[in-house]
Backbone of each chain as nested JSON, in Angstrom:
{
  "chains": [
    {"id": "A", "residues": [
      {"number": 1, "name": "UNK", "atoms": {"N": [0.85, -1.194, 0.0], "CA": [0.0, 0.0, 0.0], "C": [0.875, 1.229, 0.0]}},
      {"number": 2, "name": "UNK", "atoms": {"N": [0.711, 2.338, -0.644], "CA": [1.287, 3.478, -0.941], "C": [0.688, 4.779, 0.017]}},
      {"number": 3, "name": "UNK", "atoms": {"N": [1.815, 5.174, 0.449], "CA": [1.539, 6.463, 1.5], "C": [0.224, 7.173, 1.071]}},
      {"number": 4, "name": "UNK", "atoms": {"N": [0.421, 7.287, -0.038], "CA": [-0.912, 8.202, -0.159], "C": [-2.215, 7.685, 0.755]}},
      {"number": 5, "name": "UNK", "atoms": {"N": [-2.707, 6.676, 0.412], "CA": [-3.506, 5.998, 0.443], "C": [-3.761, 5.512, 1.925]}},
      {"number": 6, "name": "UNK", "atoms": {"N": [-2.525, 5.318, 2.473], "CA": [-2.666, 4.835, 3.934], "C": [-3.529, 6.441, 4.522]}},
      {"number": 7, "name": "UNK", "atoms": {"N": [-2.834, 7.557, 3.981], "CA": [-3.167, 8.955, 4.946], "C": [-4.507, 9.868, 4.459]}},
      {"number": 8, "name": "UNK", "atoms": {"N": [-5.311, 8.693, 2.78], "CA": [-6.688, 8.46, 3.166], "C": [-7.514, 8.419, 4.075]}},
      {"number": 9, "name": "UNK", "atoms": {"N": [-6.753, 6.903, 4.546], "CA": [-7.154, 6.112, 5.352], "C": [-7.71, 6.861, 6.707]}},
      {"number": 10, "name": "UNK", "atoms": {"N": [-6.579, 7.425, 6.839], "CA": [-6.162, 7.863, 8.68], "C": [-7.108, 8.97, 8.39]}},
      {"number": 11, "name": "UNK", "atoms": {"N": [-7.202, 10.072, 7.851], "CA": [-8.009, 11.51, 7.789], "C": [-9.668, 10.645, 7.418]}},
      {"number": 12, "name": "UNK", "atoms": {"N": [-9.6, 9.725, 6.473], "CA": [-11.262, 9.524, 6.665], "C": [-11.643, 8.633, 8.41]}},
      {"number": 13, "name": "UNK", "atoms": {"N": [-10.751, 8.085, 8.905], "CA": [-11.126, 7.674, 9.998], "C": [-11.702, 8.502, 11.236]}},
      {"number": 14, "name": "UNK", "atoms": {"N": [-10.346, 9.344, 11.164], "CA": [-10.408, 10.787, 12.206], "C": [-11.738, 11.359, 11.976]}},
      {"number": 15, "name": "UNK", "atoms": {"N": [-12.327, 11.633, 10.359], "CA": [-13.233, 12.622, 10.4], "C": [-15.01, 11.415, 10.686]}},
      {"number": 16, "name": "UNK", "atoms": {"N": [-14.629, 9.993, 10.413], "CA": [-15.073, 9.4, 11.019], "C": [-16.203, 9.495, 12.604]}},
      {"number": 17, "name": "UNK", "atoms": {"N": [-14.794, 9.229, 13.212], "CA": [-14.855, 9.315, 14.575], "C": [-15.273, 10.947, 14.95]}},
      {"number": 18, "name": "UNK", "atoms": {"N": [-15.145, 12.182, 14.358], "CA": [-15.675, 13.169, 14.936], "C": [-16.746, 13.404, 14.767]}},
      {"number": 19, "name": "UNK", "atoms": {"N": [-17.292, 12.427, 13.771], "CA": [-19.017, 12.605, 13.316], "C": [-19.653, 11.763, 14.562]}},
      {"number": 20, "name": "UNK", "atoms": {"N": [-19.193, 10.023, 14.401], "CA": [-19.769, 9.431, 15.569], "C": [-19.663, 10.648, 16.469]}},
      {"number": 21, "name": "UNK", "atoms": {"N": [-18.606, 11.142, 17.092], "CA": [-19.035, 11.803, 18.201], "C": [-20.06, 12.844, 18.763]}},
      {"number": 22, "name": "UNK", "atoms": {"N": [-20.061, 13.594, 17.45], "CA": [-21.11, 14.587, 17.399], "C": [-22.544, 13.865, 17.692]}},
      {"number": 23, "name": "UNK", "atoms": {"N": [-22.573, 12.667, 16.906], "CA": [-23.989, 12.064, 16.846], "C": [-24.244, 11.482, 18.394]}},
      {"number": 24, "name": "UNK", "atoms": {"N": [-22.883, 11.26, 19.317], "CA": [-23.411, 10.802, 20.503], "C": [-23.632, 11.793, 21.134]}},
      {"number": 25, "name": "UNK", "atoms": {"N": [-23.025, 13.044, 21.117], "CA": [-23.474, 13.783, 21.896], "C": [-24.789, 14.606, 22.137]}},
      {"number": 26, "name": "UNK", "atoms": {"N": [-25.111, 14.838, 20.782], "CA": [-26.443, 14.878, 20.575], "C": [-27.719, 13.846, 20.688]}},
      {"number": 27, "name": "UNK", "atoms": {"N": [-27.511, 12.433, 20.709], "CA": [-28.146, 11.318, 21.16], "C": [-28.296, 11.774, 23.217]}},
      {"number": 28, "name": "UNK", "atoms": {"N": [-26.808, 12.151, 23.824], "CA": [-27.196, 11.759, 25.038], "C": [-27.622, 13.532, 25.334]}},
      {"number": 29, "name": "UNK", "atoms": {"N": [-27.868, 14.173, 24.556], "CA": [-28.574, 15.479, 24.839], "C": [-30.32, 15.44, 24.997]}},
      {"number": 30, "name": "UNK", "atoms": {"N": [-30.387, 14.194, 24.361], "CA": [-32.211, 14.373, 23.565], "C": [-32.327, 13.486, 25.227]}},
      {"number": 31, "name": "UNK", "atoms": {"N": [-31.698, 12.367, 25.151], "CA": [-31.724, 11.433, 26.23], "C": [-31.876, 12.281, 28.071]}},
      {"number": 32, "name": "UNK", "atoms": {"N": [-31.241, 13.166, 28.166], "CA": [-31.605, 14.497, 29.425], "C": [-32.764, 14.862, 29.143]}},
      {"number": 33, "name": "UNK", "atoms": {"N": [-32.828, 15.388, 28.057], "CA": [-33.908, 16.198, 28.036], "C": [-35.242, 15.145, 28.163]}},
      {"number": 34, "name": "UNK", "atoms": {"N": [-35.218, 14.103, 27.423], "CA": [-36.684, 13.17, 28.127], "C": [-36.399, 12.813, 29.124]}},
      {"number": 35, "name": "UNK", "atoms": {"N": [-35.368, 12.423, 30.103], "CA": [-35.339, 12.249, 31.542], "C": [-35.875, 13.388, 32.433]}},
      {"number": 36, "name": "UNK", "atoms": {"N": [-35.273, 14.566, 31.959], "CA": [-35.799, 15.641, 33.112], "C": [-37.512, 15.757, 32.82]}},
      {"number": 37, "name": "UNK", "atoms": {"N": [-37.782, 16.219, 31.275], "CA": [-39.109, 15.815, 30.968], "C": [-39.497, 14.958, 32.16]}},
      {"number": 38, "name": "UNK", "atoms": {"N": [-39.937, 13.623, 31.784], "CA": [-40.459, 12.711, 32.52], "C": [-40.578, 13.406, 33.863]}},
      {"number": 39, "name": "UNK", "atoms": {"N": [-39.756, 13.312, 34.756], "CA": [-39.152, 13.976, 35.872], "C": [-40.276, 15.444, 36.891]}},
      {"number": 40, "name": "UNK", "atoms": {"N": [-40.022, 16.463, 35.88], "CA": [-40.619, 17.853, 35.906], "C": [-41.86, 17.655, 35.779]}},
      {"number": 41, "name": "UNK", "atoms": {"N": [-42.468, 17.013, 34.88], "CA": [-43.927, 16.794, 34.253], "C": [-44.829, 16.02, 35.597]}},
      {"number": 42, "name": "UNK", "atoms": {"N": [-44.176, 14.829, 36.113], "CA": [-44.596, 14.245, 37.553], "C": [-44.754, 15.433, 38.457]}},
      {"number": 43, "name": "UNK", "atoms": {"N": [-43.94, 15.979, 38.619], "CA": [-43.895, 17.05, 39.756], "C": [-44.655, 18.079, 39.337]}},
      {"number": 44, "name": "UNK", "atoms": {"N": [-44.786, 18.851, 38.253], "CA": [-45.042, 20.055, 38.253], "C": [-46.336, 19.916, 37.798]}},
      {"number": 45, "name": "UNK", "atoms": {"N": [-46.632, 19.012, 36.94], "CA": [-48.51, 18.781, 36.105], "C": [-49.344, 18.17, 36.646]}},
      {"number": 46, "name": "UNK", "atoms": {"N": [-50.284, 19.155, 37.656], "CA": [-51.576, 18.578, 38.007], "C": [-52.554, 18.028, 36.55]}},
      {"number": 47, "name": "UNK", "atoms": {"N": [-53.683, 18.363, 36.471], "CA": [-54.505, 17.918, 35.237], "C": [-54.459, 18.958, 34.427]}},
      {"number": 48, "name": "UNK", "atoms": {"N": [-53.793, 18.465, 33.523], "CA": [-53.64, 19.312, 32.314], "C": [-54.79, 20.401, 31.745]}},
      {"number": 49, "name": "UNK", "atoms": {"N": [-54.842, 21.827, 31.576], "CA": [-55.544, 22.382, 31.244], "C": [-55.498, 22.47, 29.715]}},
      {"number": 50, "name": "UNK", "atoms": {"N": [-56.011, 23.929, 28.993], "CA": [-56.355, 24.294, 27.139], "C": [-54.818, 24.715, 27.512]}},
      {"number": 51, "name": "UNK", "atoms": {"N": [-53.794, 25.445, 28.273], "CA": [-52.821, 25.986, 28.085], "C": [-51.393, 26.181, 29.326]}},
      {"number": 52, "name": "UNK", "atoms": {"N": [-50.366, 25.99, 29.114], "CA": [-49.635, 25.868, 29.571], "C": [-49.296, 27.335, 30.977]}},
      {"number": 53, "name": "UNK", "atoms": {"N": [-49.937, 27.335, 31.87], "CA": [-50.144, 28.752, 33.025], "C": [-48.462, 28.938, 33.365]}},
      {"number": 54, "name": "UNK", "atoms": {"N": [-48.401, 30.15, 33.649], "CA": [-47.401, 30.75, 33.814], "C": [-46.43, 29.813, 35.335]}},
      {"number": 55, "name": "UNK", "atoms": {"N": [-47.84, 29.371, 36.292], "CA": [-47.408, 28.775, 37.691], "C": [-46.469, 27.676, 37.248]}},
      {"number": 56, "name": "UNK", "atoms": {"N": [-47.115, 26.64, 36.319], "CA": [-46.494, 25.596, 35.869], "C": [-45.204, 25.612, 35.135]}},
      {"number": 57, "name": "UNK", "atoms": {"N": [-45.198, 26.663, 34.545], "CA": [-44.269, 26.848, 32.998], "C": [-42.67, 27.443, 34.384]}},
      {"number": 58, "name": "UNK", "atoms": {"N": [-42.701, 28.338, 35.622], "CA": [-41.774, 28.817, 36.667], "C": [-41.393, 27.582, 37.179]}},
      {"number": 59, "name": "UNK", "atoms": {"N": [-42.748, 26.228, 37.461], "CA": [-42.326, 25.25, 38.656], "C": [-41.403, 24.535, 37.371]}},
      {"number": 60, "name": "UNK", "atoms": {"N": [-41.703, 24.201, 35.901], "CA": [-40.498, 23.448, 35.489], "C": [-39.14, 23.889, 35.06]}},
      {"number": 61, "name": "UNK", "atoms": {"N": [-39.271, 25.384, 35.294], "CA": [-38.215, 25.986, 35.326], "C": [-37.145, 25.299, 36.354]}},
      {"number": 62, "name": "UNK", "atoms": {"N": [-37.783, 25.968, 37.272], "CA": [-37.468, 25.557, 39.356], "C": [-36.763, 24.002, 39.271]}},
      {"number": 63, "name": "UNK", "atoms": {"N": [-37.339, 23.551, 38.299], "CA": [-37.843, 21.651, 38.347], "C": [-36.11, 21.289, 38.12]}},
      {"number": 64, "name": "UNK", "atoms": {"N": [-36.1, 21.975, 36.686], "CA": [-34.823, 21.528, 36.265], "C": [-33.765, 21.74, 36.959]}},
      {"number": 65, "name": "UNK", "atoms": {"N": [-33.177, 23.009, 37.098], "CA": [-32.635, 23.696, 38.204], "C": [-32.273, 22.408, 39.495]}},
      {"number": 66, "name": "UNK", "atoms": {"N": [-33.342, 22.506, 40.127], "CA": [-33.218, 21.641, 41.534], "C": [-32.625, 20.187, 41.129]}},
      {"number": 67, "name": "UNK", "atoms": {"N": [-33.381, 19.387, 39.87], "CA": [-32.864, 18.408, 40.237], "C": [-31.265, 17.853, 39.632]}},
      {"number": 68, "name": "UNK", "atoms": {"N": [-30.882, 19.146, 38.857], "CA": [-29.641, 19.294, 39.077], "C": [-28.772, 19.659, 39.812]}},
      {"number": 69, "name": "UNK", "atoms": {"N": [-29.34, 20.62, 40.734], "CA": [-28.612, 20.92, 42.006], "C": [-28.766, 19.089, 43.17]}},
      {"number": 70, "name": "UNK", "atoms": {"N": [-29.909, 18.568, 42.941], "CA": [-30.349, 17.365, 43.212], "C": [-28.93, 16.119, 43.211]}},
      {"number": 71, "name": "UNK", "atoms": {"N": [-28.614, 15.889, 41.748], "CA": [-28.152, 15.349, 41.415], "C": [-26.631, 15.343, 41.942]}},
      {"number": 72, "name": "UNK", "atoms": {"N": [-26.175, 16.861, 42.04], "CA": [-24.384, 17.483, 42.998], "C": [-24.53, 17.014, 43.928]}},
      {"number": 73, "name": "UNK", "atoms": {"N": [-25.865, 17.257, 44.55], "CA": [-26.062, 16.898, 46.563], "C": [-25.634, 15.636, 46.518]}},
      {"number": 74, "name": "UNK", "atoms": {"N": [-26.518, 14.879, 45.511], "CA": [-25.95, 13.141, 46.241], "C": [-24.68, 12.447, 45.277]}},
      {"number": 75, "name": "UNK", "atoms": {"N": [-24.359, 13.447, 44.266], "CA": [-22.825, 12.664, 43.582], "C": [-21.791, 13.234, 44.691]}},
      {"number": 76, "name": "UNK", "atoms": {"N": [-22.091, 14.379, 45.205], "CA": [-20.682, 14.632, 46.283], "C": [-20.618, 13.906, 47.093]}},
      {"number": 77, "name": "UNK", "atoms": {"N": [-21.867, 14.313, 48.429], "CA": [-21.761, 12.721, 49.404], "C": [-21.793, 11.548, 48.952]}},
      {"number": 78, "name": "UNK", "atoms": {"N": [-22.408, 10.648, 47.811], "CA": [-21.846, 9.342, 47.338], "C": [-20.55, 9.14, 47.02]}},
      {"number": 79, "name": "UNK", "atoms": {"N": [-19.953, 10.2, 46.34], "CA": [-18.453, 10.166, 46.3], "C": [-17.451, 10.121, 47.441]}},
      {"number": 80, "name": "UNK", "atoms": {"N": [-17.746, 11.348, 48.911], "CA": [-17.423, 10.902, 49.895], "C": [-17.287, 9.561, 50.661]}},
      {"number": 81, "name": "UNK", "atoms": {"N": [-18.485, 9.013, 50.771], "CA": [-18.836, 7.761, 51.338], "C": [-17.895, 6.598, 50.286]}},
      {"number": 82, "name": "UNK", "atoms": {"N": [-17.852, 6.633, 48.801], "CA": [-17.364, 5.873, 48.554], "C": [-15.825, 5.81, 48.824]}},
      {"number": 83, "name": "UNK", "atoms": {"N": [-14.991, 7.378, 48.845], "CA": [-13.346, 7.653, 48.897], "C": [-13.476, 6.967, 50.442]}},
      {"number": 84, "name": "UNK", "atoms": {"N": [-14.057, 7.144, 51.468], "CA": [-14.26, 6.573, 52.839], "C": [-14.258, 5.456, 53.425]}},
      {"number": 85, "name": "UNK", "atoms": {"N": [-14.508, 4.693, 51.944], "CA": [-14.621, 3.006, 52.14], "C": [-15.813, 2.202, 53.129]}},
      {"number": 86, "name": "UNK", "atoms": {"N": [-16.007, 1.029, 53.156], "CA": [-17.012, 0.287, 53.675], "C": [-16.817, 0.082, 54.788]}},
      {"number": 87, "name": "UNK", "atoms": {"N": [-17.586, -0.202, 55.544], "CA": [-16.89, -0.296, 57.121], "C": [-17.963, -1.317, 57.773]}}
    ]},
    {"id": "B", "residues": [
      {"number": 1, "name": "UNK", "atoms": {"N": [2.353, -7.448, 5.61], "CA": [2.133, -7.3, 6.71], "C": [0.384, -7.589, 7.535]}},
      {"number": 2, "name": "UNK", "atoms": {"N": [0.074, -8.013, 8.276], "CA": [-1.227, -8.159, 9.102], "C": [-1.128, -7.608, 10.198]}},
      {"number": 3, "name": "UNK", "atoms": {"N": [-1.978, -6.87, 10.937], "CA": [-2.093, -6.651, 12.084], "C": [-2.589, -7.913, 13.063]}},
      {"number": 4, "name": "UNK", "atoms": {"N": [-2.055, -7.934, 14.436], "CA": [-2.378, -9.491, 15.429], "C": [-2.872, -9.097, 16.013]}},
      {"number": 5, "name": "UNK", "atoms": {"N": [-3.4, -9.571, 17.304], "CA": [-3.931, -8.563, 18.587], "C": [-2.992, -8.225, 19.347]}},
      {"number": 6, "name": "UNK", "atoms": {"N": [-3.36, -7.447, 20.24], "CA": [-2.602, -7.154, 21.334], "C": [-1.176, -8.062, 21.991]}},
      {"number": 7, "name": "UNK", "atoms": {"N": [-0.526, -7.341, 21.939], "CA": [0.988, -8.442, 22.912], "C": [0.426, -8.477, 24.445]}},
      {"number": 8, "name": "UNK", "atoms": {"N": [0.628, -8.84, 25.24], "CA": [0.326, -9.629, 26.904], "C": [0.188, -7.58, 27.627]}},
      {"number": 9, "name": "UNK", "atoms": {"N": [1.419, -7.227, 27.516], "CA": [1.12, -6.146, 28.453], "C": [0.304, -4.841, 27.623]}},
      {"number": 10, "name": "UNK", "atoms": {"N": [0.091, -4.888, 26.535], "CA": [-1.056, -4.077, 25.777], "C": [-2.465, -4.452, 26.61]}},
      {"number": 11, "name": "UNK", "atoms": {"N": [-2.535, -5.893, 26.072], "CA": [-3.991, -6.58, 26.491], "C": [-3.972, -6.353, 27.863]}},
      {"number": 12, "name": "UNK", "atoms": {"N": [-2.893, -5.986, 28.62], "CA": [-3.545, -6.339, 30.113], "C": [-3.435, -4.633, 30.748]}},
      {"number": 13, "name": "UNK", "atoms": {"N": [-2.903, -3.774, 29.435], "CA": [-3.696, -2.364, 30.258], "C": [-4.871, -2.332, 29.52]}},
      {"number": 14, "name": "UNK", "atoms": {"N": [-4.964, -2.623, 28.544], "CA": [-6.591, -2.354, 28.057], "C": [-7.468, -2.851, 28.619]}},
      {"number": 15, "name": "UNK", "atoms": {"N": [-6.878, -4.501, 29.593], "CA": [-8.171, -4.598, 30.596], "C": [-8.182, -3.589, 31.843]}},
      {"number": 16, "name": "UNK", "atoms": {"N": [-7.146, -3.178, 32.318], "CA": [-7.178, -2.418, 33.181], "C": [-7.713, -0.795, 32.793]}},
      {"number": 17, "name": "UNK", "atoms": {"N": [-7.887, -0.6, 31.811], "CA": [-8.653, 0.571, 31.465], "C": [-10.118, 0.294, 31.258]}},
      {"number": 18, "name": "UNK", "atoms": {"N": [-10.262, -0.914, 30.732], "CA": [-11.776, -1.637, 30.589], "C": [-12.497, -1.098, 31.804]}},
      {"number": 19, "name": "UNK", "atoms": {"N": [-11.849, -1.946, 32.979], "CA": [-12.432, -1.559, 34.159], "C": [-12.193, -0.478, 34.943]}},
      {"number": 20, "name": "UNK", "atoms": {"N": [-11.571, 0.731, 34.23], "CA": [-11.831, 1.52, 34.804], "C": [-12.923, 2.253, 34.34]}},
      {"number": 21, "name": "UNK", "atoms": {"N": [-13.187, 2.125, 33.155], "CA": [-14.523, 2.887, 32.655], "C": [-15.882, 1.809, 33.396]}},
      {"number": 22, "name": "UNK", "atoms": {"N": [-15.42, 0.775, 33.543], "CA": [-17.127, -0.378, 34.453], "C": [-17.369, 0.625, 35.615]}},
      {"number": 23, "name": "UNK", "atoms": {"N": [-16.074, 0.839, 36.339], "CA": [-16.722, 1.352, 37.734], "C": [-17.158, 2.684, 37.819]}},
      {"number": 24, "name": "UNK", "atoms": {"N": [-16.684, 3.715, 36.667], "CA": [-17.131, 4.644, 36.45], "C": [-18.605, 4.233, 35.669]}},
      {"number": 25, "name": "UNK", "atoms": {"N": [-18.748, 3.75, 35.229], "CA": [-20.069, 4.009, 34.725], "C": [-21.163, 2.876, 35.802]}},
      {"number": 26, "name": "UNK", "atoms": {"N": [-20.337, 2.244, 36.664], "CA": [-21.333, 1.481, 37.712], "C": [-21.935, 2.847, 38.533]}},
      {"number": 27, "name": "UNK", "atoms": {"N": [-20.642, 3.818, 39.307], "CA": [-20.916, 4.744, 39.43], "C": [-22.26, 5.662, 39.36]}},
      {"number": 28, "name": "UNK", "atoms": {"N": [-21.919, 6.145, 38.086], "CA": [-23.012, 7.041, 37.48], "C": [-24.303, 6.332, 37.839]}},
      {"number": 29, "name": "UNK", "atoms": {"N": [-24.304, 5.216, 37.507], "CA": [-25.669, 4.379, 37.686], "C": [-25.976, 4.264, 38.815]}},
      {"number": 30, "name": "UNK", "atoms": {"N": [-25.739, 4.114, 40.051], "CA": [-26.093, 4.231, 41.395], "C": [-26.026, 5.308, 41.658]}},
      {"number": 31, "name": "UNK", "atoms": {"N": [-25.719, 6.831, 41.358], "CA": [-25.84, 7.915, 41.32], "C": [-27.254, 8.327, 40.789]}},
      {"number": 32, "name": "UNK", "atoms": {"N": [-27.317, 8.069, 39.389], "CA": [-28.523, 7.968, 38.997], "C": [-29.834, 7.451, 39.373]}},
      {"number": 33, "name": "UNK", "atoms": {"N": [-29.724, 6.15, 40.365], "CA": [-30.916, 5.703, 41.164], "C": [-30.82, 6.023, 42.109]}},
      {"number": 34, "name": "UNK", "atoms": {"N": [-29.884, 6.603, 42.89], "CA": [-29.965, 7.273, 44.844], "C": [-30.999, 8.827, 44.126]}},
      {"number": 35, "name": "UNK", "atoms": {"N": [-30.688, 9.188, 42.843], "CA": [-30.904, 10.51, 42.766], "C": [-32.714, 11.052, 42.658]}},
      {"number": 36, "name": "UNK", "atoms": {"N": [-32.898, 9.46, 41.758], "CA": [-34.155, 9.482, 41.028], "C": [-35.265, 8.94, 42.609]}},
      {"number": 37, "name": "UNK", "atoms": {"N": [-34.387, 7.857, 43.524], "CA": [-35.111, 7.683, 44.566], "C": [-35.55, 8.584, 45.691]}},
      {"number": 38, "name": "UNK", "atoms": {"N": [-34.689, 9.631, 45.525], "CA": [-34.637, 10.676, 46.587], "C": [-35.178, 12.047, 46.01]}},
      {"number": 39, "name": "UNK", "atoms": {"N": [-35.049, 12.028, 45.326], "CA": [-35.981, 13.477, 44.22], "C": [-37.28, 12.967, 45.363]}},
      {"number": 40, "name": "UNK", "atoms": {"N": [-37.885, 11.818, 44.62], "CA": [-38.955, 11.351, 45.071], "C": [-39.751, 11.408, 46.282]}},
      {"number": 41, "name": "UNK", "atoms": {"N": [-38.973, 11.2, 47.392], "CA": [-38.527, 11.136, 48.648], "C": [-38.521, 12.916, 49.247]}},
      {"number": 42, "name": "UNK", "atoms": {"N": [-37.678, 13.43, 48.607], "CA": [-37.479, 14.882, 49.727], "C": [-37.962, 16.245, 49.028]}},
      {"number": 43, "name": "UNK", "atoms": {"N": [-38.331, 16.001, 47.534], "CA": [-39.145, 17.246, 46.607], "C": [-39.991, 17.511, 46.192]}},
      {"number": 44, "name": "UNK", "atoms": {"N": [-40.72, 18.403, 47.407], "CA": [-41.94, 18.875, 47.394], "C": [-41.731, 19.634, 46.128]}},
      {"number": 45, "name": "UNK", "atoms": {"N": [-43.057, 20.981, 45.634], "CA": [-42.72, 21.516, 44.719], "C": [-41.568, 22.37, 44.67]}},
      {"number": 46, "name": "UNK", "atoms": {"N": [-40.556, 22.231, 43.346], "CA": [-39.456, 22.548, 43.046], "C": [-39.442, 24.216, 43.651]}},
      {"number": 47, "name": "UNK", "atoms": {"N": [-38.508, 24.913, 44.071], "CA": [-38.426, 26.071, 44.039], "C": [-37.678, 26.893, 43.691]}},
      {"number": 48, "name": "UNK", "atoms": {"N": [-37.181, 28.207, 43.926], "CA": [-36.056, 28.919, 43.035], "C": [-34.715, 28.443, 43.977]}},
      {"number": 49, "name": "UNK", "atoms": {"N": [-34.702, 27.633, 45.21], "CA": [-33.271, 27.434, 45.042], "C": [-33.526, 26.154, 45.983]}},
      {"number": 50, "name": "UNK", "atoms": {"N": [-32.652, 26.214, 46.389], "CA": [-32.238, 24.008, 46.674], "C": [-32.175, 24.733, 48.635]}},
      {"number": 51, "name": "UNK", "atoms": {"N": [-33.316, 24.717, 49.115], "CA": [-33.021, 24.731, 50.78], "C": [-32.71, 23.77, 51.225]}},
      {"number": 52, "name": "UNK", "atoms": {"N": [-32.171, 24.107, 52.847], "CA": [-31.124, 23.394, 53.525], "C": [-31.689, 22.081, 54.019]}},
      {"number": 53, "name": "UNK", "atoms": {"N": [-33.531, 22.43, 54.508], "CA": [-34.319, 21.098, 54.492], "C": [-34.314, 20.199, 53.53]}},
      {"number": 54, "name": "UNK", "atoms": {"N": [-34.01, 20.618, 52.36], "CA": [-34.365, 19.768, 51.424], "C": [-32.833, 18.781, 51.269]}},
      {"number": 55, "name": "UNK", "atoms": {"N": [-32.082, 19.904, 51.687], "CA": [-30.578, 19.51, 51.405], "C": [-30.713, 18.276, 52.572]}},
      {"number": 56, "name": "UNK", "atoms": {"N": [-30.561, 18.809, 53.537], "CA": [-30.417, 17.475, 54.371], "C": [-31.271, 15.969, 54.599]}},
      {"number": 57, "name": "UNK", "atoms": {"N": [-32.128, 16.286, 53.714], "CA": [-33.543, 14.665, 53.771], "C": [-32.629, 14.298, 52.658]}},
      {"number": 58, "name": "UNK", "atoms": {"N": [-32.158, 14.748, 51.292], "CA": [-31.325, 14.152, 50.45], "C": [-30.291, 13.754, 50.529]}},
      {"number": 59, "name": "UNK", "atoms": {"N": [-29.455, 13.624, 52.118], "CA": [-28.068, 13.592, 52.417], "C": [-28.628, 12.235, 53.256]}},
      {"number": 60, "name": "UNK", "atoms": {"N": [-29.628, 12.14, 54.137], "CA": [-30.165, 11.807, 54.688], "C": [-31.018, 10.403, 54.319]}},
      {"number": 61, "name": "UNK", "atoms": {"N": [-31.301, 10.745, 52.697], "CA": [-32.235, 9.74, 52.123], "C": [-31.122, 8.653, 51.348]}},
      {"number": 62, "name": "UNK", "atoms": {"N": [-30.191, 9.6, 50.951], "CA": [-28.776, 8.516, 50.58], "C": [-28.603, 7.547, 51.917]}},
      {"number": 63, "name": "UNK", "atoms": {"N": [-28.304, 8.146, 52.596], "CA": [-27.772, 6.969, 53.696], "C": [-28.696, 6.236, 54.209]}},
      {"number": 64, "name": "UNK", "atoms": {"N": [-29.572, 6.637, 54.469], "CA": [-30.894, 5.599, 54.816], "C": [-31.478, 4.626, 53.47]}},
      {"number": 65, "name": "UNK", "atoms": {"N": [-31.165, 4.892, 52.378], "CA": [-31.322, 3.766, 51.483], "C": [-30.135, 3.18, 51.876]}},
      {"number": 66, "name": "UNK", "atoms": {"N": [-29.118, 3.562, 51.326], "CA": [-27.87, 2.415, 51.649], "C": [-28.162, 1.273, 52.907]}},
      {"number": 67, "name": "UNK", "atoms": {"N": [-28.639, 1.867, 53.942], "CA": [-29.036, 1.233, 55.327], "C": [-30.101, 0.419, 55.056]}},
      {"number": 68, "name": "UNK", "atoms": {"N": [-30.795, 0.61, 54.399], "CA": [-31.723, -0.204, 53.575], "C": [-31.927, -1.504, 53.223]}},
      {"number": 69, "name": "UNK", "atoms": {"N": [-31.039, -0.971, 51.7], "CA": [-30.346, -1.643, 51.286], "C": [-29.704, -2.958, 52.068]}},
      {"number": 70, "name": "UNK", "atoms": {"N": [-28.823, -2.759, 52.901], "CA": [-27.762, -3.635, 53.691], "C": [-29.031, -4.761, 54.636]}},
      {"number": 71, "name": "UNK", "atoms": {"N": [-30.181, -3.866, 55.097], "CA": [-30.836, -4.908, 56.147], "C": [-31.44, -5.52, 54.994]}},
      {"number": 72, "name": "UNK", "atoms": {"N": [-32.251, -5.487, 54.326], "CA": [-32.789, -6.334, 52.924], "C": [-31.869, -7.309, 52.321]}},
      {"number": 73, "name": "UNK", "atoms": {"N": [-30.238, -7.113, 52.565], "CA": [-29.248, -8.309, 52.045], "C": [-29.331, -9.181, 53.33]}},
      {"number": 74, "name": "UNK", "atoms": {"N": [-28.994, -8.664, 54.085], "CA": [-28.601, -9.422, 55.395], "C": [-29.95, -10.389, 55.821]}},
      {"number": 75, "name": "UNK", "atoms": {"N": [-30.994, -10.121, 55.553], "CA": [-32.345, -10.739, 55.999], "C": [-32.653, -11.778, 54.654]}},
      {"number": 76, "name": "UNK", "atoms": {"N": [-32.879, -11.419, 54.117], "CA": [-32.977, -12.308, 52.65], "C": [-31.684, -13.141, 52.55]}},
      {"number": 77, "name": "UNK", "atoms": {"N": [-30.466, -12.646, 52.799], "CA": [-29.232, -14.403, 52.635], "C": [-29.944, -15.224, 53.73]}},
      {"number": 78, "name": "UNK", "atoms": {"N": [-29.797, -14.649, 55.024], "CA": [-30.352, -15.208, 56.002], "C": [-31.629, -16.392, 55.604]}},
      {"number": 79, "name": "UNK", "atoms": {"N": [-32.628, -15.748, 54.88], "CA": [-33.748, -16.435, 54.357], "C": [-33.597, -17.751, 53.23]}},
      {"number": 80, "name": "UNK", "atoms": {"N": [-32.708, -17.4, 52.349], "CA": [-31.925, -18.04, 51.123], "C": [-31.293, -19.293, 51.89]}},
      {"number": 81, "name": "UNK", "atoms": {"N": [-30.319, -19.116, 52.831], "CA": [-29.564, -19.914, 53.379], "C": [-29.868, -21.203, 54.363]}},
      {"number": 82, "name": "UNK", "atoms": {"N": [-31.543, -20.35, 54.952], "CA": [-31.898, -21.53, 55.653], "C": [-32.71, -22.258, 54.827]}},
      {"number": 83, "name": "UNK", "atoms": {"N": [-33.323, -22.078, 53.66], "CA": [-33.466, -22.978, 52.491], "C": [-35.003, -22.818, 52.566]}},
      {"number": 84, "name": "UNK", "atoms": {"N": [-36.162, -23.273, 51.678], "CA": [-37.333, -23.538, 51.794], "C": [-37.893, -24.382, 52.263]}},
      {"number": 85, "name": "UNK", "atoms": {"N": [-39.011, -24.381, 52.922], "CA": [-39.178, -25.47, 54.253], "C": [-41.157, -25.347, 53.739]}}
    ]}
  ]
}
């Protein structure tokens, strides 16, 4: 095989792999967004009315927010407890 | 020329990198269910910021699942072990 051809190779791979990546990152973007969905919608939607009220539209604001602040609270102390070991 | 697999100490950091991405992503995943169990557990309606009540039932709800957790193993081997009767 001739240089040329090998450095085909290598630049279509590279540009390859930066597409997969793009496509995962955007896969695990859609993937948050229906988790928090799911999530916010439990909490914040009594029985659905003709239109989305301002009360509801602040609490999934609030929603997201918290359960990302949610999520720091218990990755720090789980992380503690785990650097701490079993006892 | 062919490419072979891995020589002995290639293959045996790539397992050792293997598992370092398992426990990181075991991680995340028990992160992800202490998080989703305790949302549940300590969040009333969401508000504009994360209070200290709320903070502490979620510090609170971690360790009391874990505690949980542990009496539900310990009672069930217990159960397993003395066999069906």
């Amino acid at each position: 095989a001739c240089l040329k051809e090998n450095w085909n190779a290598n630049a279509e791979a590279a540009e390859l792999q930066r597409l997969i990546a793009v496509e995962q990152q955007k896969a695990q973007f859609q993937a948050q967004v229906h988790n928090f969905t799911d999530v916010c919608w439990d909490k914040c939607m009594d029985k659905p009315s003709s239109k989305l009220d301002s009360r509801t539209e602040t609490c999934l604001v609030s929603c997201l927010e918290r359960f990302i602040d949610t999520t720091l609270t218990i990755t720090n102390r789980f992380t503690q407890m785990v650097q701490k070991g079993a006892h």
